[in-house]
Jmol script that loads the backbone (N, CA, C; Angstrom):
load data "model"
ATOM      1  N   UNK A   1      19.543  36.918  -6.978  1.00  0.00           N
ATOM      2  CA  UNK A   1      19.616  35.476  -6.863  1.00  0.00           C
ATOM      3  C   UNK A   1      18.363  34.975  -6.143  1.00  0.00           C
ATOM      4  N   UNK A   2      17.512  33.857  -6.898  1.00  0.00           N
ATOM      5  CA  UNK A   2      16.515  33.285  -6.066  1.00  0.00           C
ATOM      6  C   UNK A   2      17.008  32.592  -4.853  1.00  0.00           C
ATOM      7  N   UNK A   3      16.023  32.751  -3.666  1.00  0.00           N
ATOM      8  CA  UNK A   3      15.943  32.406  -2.607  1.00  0.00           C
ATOM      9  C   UNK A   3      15.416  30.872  -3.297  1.00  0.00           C
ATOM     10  N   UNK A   4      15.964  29.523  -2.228  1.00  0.00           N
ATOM     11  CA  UNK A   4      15.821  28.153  -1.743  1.00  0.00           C
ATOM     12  C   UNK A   4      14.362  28.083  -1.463  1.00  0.00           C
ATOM     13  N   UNK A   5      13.464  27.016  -2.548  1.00  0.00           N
ATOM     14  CA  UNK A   5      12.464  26.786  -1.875  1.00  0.00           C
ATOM     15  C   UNK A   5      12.341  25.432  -0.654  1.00  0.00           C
ATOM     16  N   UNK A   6      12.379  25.707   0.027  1.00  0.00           N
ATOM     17  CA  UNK A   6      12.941  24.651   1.303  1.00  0.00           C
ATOM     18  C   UNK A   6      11.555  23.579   1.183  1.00  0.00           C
ATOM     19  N   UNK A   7      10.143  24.297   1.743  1.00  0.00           N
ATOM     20  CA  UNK A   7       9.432  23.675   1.361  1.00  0.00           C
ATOM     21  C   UNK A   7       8.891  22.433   0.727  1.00  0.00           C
ATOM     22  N   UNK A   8       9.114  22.789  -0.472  1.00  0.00           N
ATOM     23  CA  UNK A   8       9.052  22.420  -1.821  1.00  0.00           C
ATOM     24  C   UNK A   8       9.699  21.169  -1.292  1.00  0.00           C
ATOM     25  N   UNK A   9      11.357  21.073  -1.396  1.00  0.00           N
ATOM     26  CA  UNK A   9      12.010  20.193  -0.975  1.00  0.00           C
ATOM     27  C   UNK A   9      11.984  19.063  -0.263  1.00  0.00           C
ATOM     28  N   UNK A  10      11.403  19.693   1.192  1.00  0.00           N
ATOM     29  CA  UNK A  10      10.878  19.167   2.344  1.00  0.00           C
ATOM     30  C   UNK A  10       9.442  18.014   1.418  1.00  0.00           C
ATOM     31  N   UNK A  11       8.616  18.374   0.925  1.00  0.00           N
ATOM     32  CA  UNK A  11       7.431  17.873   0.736  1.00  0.00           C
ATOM     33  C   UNK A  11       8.053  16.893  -0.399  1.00  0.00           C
ATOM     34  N   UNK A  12       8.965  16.795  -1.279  1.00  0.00           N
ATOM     35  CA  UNK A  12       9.697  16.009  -2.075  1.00  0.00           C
ATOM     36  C   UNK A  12       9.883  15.073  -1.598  1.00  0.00           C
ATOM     37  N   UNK A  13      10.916  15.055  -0.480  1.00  0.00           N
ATOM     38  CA  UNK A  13      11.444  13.912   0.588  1.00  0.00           C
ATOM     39  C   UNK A  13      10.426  13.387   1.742  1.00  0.00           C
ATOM     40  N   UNK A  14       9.452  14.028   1.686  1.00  0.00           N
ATOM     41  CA  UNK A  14       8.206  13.381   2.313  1.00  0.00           C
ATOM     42  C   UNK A  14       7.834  12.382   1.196  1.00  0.00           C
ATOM     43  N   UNK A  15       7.764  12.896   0.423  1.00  0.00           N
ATOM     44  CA  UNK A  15       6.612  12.163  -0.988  1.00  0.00           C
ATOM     45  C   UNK A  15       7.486  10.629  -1.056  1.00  0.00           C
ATOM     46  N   UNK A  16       8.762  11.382  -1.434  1.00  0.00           N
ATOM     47  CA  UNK A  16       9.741   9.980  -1.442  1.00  0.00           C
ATOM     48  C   UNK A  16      10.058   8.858  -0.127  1.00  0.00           C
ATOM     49  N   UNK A  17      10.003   9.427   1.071  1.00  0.00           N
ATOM     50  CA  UNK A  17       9.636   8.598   2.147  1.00  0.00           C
ATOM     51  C   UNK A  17       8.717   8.015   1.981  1.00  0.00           C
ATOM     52  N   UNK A  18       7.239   8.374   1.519  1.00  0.00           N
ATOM     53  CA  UNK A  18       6.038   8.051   2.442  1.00  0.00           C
ATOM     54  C   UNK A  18       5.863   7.076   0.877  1.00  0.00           C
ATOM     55  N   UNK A  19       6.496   6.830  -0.048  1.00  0.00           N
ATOM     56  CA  UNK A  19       6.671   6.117  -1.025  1.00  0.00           C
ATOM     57  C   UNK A  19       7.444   4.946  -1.261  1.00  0.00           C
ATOM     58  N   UNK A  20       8.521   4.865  -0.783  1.00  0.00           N
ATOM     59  CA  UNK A  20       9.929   3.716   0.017  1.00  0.00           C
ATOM     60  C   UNK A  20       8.395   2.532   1.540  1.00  0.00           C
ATOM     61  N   UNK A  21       8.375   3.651   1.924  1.00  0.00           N
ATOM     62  CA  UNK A  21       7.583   2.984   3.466  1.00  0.00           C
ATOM     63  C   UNK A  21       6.406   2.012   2.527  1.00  0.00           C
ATOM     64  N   UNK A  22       5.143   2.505   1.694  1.00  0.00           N
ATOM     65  CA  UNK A  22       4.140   1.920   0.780  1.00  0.00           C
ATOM     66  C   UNK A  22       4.681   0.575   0.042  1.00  0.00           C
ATOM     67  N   UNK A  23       6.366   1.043  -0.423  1.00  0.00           N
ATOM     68  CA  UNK A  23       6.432  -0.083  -1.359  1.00  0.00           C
ATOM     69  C   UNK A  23       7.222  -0.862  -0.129  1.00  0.00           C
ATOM     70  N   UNK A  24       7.574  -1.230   0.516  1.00  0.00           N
ATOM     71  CA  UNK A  24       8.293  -2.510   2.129  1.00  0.00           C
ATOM     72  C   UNK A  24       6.997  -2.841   2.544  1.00  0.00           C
ATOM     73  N   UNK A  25       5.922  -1.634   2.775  1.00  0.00           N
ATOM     74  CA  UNK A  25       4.614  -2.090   3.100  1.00  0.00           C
ATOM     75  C   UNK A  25       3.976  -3.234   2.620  1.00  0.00           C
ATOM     76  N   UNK A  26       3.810  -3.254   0.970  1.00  0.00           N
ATOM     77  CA  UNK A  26       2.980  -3.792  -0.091  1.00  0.00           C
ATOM     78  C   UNK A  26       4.350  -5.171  -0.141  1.00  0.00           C
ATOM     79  N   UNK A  27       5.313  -4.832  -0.289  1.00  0.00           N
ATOM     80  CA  UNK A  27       6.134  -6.225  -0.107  1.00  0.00           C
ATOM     81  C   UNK A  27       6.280  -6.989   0.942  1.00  0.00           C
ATOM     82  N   UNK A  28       6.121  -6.768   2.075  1.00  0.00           N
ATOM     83  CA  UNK A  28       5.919  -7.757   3.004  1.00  0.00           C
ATOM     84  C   UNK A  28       4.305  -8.215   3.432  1.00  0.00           C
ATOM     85  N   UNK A  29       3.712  -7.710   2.550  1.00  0.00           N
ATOM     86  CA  UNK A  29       2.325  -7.920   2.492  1.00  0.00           C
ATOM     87  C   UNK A  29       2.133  -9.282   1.689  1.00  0.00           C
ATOM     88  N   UNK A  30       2.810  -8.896   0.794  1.00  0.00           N
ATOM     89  CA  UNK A  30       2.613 -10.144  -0.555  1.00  0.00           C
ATOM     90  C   UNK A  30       3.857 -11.615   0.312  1.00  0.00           C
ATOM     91  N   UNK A  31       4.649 -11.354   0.816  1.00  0.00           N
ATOM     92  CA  UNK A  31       5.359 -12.398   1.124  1.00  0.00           C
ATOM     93  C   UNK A  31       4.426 -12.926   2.423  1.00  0.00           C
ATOM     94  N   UNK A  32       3.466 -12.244   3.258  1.00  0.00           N
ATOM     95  CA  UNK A  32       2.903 -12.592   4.371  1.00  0.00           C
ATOM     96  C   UNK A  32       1.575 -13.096   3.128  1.00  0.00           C
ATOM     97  N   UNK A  33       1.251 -13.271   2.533  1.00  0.00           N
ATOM     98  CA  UNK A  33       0.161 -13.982   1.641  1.00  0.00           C
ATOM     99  C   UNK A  33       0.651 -15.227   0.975  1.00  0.00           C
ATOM    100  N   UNK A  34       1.630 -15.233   0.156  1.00  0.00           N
ATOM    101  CA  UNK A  34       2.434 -16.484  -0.182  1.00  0.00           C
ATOM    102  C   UNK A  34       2.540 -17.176   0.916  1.00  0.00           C
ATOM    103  N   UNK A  35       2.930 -17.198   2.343  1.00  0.00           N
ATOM    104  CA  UNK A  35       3.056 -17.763   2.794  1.00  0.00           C
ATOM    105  C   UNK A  35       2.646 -18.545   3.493  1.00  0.00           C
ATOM    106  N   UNK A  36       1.706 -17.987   3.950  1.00  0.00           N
ATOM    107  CA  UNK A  36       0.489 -18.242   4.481  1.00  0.00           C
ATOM    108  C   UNK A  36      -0.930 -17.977   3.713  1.00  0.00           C
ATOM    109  N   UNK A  37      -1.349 -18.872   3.173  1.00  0.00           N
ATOM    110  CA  UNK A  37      -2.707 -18.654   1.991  1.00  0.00           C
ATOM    111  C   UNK A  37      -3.516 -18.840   2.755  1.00  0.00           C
ATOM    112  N   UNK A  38      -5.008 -18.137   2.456  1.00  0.00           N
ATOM    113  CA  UNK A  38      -5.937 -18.819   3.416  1.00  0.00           C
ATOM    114  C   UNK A  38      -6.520 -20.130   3.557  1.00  0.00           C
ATOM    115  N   UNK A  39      -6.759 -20.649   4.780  1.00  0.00           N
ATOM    116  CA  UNK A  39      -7.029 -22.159   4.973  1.00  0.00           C
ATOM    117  C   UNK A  39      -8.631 -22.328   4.247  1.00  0.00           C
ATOM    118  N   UNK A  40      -9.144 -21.617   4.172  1.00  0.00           N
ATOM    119  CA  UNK A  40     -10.608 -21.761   4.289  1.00  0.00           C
ATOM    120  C   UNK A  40     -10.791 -20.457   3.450  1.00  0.00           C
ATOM    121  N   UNK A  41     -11.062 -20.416   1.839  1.00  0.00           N
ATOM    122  CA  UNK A  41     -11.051 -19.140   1.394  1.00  0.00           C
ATOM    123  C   UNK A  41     -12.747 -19.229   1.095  1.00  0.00           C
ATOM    124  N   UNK A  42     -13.381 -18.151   1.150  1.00  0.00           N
ATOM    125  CA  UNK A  42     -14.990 -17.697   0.503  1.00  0.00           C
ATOM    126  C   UNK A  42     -15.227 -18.047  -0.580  1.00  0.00           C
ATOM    127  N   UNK A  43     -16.079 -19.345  -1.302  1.00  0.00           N
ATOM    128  CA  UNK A  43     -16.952 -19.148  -1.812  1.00  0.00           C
ATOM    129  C   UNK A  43     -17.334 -17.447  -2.472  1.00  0.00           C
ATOM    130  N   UNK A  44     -16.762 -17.535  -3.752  1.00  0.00           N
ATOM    131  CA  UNK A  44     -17.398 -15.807  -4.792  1.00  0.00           C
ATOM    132  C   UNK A  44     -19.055 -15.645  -4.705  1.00  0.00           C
ATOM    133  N   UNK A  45     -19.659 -16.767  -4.758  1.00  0.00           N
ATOM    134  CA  UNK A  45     -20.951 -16.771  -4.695  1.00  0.00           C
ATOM    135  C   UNK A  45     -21.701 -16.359  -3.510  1.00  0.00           C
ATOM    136  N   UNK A  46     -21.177 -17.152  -2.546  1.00  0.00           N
ATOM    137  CA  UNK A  46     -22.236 -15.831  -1.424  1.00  0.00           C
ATOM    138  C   UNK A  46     -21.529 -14.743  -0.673  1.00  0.00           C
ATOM    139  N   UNK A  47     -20.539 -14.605  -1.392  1.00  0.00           N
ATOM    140  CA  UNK A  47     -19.566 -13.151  -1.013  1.00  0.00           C
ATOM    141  C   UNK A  47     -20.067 -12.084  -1.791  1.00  0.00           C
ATOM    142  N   UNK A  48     -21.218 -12.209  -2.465  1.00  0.00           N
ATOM    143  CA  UNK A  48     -21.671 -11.425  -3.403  1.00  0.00           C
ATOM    144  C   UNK A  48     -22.421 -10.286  -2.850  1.00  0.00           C
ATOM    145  N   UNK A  49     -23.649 -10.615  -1.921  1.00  0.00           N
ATOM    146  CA  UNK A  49     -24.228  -9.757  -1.522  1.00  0.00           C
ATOM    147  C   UNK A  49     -25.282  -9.086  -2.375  1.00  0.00           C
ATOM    148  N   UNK A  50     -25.700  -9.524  -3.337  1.00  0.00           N
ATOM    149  CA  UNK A  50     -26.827  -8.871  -4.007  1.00  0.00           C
ATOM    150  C   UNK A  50     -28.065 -10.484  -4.283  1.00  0.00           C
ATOM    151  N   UNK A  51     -28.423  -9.881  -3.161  1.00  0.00           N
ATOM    152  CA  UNK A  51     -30.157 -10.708  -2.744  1.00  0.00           C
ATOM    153  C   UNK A  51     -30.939  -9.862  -3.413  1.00  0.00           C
ATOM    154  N   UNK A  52     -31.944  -9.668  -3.841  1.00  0.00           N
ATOM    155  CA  UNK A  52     -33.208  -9.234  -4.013  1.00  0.00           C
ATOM    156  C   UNK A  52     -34.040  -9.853  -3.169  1.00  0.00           C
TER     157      UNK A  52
END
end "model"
wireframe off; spacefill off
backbone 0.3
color backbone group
């Protein structure tokens, strides 16, 4: 009978934690942007950065 790769397992339920945490991350990210938009957003044009 194969032996339990515990490991394996372990690094599964990491993956799936550290994946749950990214996506609450990225969603209260987007509700802290809706809500607050910036007052004063940049100009694309001199956010550019390529002077010669």
């Amino acid at each position: 009978m194969a032996k339990p790769n515990y490991s394996f397992e372990k690094r599964q339920r990491e993956i799936a934690k550290k994946k749950k945490q990214d996506e609450k991350q990225a969603k209260k990210q987007q509700a802290r942007d809706t809500a607050n938009p910036p007052a004063n957003p940049e100009p694309s044009e001199s956010g550019s950065g390529n002077k010669s």
